[in-house]
N, C-alpha and C positions, 0 to 999 in steps of 0.2 A: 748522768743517767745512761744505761746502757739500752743499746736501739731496740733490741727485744723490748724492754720496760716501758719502754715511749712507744711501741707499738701498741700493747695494751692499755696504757694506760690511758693513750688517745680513743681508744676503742671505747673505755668506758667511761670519756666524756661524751661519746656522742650518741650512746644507749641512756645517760642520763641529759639527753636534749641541751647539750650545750655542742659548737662548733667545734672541732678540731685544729690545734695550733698546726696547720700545714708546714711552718718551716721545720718543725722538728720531724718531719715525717721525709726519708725516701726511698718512693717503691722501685728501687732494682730488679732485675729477674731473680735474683740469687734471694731479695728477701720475700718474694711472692711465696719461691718454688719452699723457703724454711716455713713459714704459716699455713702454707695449707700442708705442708706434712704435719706440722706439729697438731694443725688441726683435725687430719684424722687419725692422728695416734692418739689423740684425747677422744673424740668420738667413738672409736675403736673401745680403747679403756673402760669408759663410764659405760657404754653397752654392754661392757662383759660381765664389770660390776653390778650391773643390773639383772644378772641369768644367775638363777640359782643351778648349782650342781655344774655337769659338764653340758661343754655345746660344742655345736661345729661350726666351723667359719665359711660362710659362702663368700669365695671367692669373686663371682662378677656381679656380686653387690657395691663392689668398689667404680666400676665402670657405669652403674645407672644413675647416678646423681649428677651428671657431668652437665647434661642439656640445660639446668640452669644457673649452672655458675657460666656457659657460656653465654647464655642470656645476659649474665648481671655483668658483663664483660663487655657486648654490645651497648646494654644503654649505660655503662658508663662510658663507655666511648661515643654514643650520641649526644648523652649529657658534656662531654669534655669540648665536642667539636662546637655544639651550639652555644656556650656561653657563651657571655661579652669579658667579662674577666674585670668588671666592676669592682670585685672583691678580691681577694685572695681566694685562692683556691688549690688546689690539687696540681701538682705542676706536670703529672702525665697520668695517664689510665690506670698504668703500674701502680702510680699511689692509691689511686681511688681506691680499686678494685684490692690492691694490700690493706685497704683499712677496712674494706667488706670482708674479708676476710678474717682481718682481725676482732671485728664485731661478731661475726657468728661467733668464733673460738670464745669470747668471754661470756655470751648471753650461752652457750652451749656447758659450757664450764659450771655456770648458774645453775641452767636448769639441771644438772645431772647434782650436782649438791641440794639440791632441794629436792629432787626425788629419790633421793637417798637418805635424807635427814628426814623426810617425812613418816615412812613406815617406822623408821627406827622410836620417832619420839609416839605417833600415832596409834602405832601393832600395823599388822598385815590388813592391805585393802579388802579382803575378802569380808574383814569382819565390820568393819563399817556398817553403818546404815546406810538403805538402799532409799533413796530421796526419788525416784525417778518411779 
């Protein structure tokens, strides 16, 4: 299985509430720095595919989402420092924070196919009924 595959595919065991096998998992810098690009080229993508006609790209919308992936960076490093190591687990932050990452990318992936598939099978929301 190739490490890209087993990065996602761990990702969506543990969006469908099962553990992740750790030993096939490791987070280097080099496979952080490949996920979160790959994941905002896909976020990028399905946003674009979402805008009908032309649009413009604001560039320091790239820089505002940073505060909490630095967050999720901390308590995975408060999580990593406080275990007892009972279990298997995560053998540095690197992984952790590589499998959060990989999780967003596949529930992200989701949601943009399903609100893509939705209008298509449904018509445009505008014609929906108004329940509210």
């Amino acid at each position: 299985m190739t490490p890209g595959f087993s990065w996602l595919s761990e990702a969506a065991r543990v969006l469908t509430f099962r553990a992740p096998r750790w030993e096939r998992l490791d987070g280097g810098p080099w496979t952080l720095v490949a996920l979160v690009a790959l994941s905002l080229a896909v976020g990028l993508g399905l946003q674009r595919e979402a805008i009908d006609g032309a649009a413009t790209f604001e560039w320091s919308a790239i820089y505002k989402s940073w505060s909490g992936t630095l967050v999720s960076v901390w308590i995975c490093w408060l999580l990593l420092a406080s275990s007892k190591r009972r279990e298997p687990g995560p053998a540095n932050v690197g992984t952790l924070v590589s499998l959060l990452v990989a999780v967003t990318l596949v529930l992200n992936v989701a949601d943009g196919v399903v609100s893509q598939l939705v209008p298509a099978v449904f018509g445009p929301a505008d014609g929906w009924p108004d329940w509210g």
